[in-house]
The first five atom37 places (N, CA, C, CB, O) and aatype in JSON, in Angstrom:
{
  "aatype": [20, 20, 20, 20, 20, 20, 20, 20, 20, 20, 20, 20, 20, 20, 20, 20, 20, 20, 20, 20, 20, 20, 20, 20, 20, 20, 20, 20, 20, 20, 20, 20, 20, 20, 20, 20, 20, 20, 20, 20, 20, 20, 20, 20, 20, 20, 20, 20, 20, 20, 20, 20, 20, 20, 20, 20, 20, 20, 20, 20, 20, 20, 20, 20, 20, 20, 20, 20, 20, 20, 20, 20, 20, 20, 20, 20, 20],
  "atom_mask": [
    [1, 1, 1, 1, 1],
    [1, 1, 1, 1, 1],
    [1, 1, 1, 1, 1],
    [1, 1, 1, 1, 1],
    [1, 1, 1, 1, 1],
    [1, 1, 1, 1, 1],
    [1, 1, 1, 1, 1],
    [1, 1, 1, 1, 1],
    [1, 1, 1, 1, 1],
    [1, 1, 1, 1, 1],
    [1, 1, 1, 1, 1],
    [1, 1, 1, 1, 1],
    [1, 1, 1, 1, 1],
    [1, 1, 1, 1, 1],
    [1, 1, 1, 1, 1],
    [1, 1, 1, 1, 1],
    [1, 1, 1, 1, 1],
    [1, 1, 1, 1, 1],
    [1, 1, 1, 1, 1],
    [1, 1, 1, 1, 1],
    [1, 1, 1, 1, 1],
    [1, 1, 1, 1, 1],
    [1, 1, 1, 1, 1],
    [1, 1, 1, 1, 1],
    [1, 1, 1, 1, 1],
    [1, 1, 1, 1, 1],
    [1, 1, 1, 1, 1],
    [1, 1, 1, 1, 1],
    [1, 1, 1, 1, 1],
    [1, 1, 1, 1, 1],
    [1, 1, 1, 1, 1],
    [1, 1, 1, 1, 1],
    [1, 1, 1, 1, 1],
    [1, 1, 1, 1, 1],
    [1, 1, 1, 1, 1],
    [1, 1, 1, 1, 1],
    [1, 1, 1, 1, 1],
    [1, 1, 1, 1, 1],
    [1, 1, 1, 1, 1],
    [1, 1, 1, 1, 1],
    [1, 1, 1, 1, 1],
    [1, 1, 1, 1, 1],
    [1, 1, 1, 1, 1],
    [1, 1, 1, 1, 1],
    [1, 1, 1, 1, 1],
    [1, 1, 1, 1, 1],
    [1, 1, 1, 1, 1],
    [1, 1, 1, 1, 1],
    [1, 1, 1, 1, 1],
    [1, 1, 1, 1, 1],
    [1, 1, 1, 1, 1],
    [1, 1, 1, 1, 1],
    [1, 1, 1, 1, 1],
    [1, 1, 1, 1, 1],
    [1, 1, 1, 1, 1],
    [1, 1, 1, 1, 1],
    [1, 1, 1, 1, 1],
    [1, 1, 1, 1, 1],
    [1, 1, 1, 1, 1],
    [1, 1, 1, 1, 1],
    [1, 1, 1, 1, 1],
    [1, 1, 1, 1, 1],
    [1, 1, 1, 1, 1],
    [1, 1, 1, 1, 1],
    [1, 1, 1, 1, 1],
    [1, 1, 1, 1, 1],
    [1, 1, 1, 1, 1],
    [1, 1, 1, 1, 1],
    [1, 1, 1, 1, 1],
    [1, 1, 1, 1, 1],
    [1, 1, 1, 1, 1],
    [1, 1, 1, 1, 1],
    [1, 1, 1, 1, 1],
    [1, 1, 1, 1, 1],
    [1, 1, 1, 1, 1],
    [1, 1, 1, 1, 1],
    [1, 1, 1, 1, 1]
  ],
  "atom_positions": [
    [[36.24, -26.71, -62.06], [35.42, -25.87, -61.21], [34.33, -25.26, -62.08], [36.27, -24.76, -60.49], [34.45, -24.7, -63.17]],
    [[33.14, -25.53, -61.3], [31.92, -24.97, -62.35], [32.02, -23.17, -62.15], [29.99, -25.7, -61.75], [33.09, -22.71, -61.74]],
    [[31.34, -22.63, -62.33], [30.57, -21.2, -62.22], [30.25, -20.87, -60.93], [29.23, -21.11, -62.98], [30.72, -20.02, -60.18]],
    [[29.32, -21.75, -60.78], [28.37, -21.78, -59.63], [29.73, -22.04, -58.07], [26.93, -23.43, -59.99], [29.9, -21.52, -56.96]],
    [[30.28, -22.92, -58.74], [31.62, -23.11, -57.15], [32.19, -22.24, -57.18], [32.88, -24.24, -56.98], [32.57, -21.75, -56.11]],
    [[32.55, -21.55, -58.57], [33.65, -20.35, -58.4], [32.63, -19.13, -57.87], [34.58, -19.88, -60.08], [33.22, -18.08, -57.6]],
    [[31.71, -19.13, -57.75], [30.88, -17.67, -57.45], [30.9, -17.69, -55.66], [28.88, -17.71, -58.25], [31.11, -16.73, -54.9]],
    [[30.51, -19.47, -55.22], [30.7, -19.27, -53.88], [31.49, -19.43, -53.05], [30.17, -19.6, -53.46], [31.37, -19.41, -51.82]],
    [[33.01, -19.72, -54.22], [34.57, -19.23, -53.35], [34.4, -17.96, -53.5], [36.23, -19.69, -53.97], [34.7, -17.3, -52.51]],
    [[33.97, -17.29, -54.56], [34.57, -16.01, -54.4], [33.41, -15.15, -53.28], [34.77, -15.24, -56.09], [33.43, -14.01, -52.81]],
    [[32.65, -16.04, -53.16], [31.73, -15.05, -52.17], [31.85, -15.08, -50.47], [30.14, -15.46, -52.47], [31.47, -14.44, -49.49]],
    [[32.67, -16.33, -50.83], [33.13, -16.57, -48.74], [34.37, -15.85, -48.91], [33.58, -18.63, -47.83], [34.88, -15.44, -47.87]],
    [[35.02, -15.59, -50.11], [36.72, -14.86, -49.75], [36.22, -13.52, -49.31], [38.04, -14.63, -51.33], [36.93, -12.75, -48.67]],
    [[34.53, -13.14, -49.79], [34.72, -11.74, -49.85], [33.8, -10.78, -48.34], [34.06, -11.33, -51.57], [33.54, -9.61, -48.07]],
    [[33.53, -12.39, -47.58], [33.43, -11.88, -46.85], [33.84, -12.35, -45.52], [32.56, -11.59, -47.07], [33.23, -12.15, -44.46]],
    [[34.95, -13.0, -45.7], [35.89, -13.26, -45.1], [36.9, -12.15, -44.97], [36.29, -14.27, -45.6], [37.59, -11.99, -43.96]],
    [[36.95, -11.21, -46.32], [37.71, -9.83, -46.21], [37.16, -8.99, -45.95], [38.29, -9.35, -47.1], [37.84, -7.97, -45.89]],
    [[35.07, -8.77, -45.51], [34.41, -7.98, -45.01], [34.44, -8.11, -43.47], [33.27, -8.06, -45.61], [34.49, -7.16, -42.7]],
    [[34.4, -9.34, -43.15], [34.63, -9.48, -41.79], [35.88, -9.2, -41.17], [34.35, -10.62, -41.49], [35.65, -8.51, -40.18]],
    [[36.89, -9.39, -41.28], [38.23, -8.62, -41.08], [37.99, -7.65, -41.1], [39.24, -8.7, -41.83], [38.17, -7.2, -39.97]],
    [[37.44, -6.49, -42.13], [37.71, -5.6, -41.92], [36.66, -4.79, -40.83], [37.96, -5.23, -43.06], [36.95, -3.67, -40.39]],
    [[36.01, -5.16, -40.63], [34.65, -4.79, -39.52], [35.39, -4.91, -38.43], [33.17, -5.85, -39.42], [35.32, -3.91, -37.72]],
    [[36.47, -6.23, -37.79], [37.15, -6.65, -36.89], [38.11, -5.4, -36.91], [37.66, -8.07, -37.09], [38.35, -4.95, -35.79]],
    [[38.69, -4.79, -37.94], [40.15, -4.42, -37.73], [39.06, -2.81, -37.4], [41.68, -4.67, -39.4], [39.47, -2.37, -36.33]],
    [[38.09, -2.04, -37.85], [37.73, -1.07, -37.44], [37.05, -1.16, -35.97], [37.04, -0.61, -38.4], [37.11, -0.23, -35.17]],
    [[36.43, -2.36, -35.71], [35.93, -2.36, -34.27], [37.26, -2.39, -33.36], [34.91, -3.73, -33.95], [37.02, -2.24, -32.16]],
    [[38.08, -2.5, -33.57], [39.11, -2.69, -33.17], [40.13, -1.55, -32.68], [39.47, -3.37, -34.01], [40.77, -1.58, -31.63]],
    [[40.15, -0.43, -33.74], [40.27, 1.13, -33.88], [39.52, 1.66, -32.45], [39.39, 1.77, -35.47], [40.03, 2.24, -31.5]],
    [[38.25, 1.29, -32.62], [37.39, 2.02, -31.7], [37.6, 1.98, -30.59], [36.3, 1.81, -31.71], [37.72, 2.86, -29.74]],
    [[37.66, 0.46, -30.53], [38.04, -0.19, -29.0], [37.03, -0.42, -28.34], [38.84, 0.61, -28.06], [37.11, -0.59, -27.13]],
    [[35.79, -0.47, -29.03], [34.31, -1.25, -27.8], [34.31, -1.67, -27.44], [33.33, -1.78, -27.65], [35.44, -2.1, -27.23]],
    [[33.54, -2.16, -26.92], [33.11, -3.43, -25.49], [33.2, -4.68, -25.96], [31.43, -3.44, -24.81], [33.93, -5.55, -25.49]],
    [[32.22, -4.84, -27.22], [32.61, -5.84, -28.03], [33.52, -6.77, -28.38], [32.57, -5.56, -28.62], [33.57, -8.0, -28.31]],
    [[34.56, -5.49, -28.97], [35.8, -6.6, -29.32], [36.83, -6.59, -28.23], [36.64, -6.25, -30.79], [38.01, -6.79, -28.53]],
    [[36.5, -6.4, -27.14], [37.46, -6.6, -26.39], [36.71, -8.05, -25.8], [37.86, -5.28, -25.38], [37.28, -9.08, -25.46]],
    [[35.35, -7.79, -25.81], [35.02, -9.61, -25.25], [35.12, -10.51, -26.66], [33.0, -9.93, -24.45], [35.5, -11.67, -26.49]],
    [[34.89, -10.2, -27.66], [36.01, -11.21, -28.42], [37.4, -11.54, -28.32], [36.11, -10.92, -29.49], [37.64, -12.71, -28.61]],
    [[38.55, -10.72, -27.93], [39.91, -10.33, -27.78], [40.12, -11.14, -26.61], [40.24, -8.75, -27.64], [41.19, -11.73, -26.54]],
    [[39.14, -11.3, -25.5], [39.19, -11.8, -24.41], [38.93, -13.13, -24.67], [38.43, -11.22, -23.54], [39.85, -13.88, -24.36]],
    [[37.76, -13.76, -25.24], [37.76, -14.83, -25.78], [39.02, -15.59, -26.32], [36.99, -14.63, -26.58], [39.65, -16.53, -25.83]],
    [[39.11, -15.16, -27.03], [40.29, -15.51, -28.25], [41.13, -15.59, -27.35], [40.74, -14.43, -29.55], [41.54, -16.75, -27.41]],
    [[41.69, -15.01, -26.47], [42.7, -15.4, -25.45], [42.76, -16.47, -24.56], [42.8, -14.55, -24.74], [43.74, -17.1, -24.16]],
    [[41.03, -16.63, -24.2], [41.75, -17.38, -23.28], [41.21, -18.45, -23.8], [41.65, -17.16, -21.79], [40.78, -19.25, -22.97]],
    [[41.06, -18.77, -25.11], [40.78, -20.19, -25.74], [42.05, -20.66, -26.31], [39.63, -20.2, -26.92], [42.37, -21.82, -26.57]],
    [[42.91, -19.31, -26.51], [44.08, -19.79, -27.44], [45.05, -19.72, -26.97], [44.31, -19.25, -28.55], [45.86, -20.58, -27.34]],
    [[45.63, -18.51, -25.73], [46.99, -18.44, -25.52], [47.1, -18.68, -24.1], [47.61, -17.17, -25.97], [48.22, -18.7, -23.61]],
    [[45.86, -18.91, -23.21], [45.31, -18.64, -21.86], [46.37, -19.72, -21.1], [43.45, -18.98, -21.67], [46.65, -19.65, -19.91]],
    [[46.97, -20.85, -22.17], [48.08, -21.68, -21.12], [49.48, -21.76, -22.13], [47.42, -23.62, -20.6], [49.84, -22.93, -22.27]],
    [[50.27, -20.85, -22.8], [50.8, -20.88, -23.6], [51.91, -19.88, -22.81], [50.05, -20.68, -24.82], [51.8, -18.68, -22.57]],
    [[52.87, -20.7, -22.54], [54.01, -19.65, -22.12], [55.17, -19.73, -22.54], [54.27, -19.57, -20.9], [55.7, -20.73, -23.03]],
    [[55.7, -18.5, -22.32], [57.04, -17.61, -23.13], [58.41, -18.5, -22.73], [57.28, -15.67, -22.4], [59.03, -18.21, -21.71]],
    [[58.71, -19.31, -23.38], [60.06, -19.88, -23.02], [61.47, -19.18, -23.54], [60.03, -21.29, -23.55], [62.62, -19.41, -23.18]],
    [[61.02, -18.34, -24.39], [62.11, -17.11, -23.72], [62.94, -16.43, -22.74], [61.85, -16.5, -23.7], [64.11, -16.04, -22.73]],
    [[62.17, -16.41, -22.09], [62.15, -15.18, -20.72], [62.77, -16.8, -19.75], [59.83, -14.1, -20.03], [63.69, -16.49, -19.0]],
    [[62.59, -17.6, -19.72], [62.96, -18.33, -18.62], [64.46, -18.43, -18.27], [62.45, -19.57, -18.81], [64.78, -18.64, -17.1]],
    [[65.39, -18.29, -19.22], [66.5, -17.97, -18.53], [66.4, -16.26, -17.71], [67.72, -18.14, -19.71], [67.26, -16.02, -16.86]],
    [[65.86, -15.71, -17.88], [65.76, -14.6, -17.29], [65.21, -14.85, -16.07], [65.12, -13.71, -17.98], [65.61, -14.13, -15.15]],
    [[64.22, -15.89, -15.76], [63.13, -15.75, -14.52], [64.28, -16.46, -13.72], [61.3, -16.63, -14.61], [64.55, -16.07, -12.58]],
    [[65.0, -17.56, -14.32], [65.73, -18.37, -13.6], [66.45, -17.38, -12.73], [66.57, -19.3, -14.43], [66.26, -17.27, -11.52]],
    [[67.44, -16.54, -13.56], [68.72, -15.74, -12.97], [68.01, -14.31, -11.67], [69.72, -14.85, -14.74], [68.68, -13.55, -10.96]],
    [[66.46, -14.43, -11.8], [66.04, -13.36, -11.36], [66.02, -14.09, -9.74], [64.62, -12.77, -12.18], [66.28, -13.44, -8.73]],
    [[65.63, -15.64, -9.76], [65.52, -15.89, -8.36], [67.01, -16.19, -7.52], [64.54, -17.14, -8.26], [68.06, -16.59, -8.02]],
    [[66.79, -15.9, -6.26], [68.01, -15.97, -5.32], [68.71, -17.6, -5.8], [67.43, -15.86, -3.4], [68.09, -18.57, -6.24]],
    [[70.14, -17.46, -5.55], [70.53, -19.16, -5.88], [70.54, -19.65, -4.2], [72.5, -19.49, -6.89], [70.55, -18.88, -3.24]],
    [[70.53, -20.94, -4.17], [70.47, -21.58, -2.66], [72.11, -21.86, -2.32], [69.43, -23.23, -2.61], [72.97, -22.29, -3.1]],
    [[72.22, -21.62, -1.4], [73.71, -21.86, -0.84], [74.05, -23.53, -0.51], [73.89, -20.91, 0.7], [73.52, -24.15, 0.42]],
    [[75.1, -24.14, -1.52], [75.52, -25.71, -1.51], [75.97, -25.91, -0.04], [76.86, -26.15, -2.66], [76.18, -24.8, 0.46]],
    [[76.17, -26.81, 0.72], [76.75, -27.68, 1.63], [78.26, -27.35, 2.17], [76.73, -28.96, 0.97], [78.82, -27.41, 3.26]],
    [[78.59, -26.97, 0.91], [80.38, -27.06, 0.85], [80.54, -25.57, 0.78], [81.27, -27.98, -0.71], [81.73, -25.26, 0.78]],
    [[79.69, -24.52, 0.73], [80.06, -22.97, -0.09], [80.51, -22.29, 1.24], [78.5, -21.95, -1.02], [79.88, -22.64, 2.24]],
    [[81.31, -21.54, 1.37], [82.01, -20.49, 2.31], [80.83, -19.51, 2.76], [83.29, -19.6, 1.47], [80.45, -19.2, 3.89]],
    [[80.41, -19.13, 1.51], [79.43, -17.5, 1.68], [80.59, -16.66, 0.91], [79.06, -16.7, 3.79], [79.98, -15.64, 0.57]],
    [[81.43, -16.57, 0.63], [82.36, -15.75, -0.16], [82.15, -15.49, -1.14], [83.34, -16.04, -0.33], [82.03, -16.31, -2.05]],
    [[82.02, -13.69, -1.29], [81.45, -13.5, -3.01], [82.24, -13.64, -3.54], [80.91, -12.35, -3.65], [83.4, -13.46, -3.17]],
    [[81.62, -14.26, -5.33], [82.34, -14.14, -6.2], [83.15, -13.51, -6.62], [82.02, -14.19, -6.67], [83.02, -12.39, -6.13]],
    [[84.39, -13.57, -7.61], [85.43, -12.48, -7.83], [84.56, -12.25, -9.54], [87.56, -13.13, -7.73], [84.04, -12.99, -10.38]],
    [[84.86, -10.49, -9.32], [84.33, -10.43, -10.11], [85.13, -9.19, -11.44], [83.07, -10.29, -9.44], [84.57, -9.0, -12.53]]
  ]
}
């Protein structure tokens, strides 16, 4: 690595850590701004990305359908 390459890694790291930090104080504030970045960023990145976690939960949340053969008799519990 010459001089000259190491001067302009070290000059994109450093403002790569200036820009972060502009992000992380606009961010504090809460402007208009970074919320239409925040908004962006969402819905480019997570806008179809869902929680497969929770799906045994969503499952147990809906009513079950009553089989062919079932009485209607609640469970013992």
């Amino acid at each position: 690595m010459t001089v000259l390459e190491g001067v302009v890694a070290w000059s994109i790291g450093m403002i790569l850590i200036a820009g972060a930090a502009i992000l992380i104080r606009g961010a504090r504030r809460g402007g208009k701004a970074i919320h239409v970045i925040g908004a962006a960023l969402t819905l480019m990145t997570m806008g179809n990305v869902r929680d497969r976690s929770n799906e045994a939960a969503e499952v147990a949340k809906q009513p079950r359908k009553k089989e062919a053969g079932e009485s209607g008799d609640p469970p013992n519990e």
